[in-house]
C-alpha positions in Angstrom: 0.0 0.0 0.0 1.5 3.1 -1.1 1.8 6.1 1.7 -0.3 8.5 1.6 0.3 12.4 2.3 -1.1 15.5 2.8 -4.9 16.3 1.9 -5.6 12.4 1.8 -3.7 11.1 5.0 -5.8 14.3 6.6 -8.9 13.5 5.6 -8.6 9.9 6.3 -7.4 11.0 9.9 -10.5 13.6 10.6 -13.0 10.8 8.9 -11.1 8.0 11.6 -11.7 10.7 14.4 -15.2 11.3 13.2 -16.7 7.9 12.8 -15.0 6.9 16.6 -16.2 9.6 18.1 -19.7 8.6 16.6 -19.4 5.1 17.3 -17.6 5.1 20.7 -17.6 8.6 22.2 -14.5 10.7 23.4 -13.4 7.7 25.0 -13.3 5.9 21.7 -11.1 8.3 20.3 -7.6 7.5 21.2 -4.0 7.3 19.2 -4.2 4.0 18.9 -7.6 3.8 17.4 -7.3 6.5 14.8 -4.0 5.3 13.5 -5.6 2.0 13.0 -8.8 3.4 11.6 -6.9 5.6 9.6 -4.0 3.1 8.3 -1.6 5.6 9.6 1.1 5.3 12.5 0.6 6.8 15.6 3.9 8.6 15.2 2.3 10.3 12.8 -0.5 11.3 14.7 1.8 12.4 16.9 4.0 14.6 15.0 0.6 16.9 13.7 -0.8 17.0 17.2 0.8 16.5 20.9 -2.3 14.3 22.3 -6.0 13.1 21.8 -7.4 16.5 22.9 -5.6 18.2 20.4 -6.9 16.1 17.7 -10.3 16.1 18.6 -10.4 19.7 19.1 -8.6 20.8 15.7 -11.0 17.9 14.0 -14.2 20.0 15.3 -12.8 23.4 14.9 -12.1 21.8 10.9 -16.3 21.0 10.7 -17.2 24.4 11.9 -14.8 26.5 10.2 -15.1 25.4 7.2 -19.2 24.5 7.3 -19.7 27.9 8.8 -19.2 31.1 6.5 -17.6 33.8 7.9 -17.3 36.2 4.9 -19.0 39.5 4.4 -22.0 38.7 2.0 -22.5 42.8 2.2 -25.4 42.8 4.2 -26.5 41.8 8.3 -29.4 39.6 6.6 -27.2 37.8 3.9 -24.6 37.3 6.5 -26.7 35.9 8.9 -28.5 33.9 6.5 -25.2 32.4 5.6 -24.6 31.5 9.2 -27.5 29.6 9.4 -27.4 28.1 6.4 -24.1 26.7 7.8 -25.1 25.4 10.8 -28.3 23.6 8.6 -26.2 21.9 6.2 -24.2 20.5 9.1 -27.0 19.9 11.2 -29.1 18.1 8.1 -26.0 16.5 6.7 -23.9 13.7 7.5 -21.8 15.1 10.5 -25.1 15.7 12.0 -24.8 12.1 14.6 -21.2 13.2 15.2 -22.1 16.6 16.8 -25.0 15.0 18.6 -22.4 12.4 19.6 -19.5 15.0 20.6 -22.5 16.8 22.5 -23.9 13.8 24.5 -20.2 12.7 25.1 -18.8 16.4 26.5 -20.8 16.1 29.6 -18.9 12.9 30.5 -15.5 14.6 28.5 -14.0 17.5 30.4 -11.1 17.6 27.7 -14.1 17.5 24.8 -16.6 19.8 26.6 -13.4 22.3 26.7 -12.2 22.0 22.9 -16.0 21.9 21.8 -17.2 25.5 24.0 -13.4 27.1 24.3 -12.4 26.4 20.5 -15.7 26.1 18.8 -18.7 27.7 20.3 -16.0 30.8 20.9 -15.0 30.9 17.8 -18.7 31.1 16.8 -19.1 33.8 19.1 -16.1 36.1 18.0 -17.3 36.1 14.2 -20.9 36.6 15.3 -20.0 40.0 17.2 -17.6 40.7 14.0 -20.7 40.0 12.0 -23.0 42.2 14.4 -20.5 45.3 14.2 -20.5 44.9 10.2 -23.8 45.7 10.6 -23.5 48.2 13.2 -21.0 49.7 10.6 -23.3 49.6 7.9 -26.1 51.3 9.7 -28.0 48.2 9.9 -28.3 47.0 13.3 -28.0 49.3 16.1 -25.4 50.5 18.3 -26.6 49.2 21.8 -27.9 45.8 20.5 -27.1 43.2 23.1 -24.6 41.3 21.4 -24.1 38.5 23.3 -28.1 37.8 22.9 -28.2 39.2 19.2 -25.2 36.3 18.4 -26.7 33.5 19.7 -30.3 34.2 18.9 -30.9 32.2 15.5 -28.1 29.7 16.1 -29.6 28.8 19.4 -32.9 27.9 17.9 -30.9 25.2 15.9 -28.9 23.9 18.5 -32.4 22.9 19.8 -33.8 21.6 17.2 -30.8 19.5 16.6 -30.6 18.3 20.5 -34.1 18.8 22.0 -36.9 18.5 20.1 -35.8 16.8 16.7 -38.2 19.2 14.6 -37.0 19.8 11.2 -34.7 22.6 10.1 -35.8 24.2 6.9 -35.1 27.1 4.4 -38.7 28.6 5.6 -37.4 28.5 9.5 -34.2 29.9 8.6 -35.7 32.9 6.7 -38.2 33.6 9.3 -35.8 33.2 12.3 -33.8 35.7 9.6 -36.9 38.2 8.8 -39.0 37.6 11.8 -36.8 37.8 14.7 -33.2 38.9 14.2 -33.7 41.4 11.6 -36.4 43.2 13.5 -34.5 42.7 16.9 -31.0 44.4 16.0 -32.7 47.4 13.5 -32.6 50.2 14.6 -34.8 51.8 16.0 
């Protein structure tokens, strides 16, 4: 079997840490197992990241940086819309029983619970407030809206679909979340 290098021994590590931590939890997700899953040596695990924590948190922050836009569409709406359009697509598509998994698992997982609210969630919130003061710069949303309400507002509703309640997450309930209640809650006044 021929080595294999860069974007394919990376995605065949990320897809190892992915389907363990699916199948088996945090727990599940050690050295050992994602070199074997992955056909890869731990040594080279070990030369990309110091220990399991490290992989697990860079493997999440990879989903959510790169299923979450961050650019300036131009507009408070179109950027928000993008958000949630992110956070759909990952919640409706195949990743979706991995976060569910990583979720369920963090509250047994102090190492996991730390990677997925230090690394992720705070890197959501830091390009949400970015995203609020475009719009504050653009005139759209006001200057005293509550940011650390206004940037969790539509994501939150997700989240809860996703772990709570199981109800579906559609264009239409992104567009009203959009129009309905965010729009309307940052305008000014």
């Amino acid at each position: 079997m021929a080595r294999r290098h860069g974007a394919e021994l990376d995605t065949a590590i990320r897809t190892a840490v992915l389907t363990l931590l699916a199948e088996h939890g945090p727990g599940g997700v050690t050295m050992e197992a994602v070199a074997a899953a992955a056909r890869t040596s731990k040594p080279v695990l070990y030369r990309r990241w110091p220990d399991r924590a490290s992989l697990l948190r860079d493997t999440l922050m990879r989903i959510a940086t790169t299923a979450i836009p961050h650019a300036d569409t131009g507009s408070f709406r179109g950027d928000t819309l993008a958000v949630l359009r992110g956070w759909a697509a990952l919640f409706t598509g195949p990743d979706a029983a991995v976060l569910k998994a990583a979720v369920a698992a963090a509250a047994h997982d102090p190492e996991l619970t730390a990677a997925f609210r230090d690394d992720v969630i705070g890197w959501r919130k830091r390009e949400m407030a970015a995203l609020l003061q475009r719009g504050i710069d653009r005139g759209e949303v006001r200057r005293d809206v509550p940011v650390e309400i206004a940037r969790e507002l539509g994501q939150s509703v997700l989240w809860h679909r996703l772990l709570i309640t199981g109800d579906p997450i559609t264009e239409d309930l992104l567009v009203a979340l959009v129009d309905d209640v965010l729009v309307p809650f940052v305008a000014p006044r």
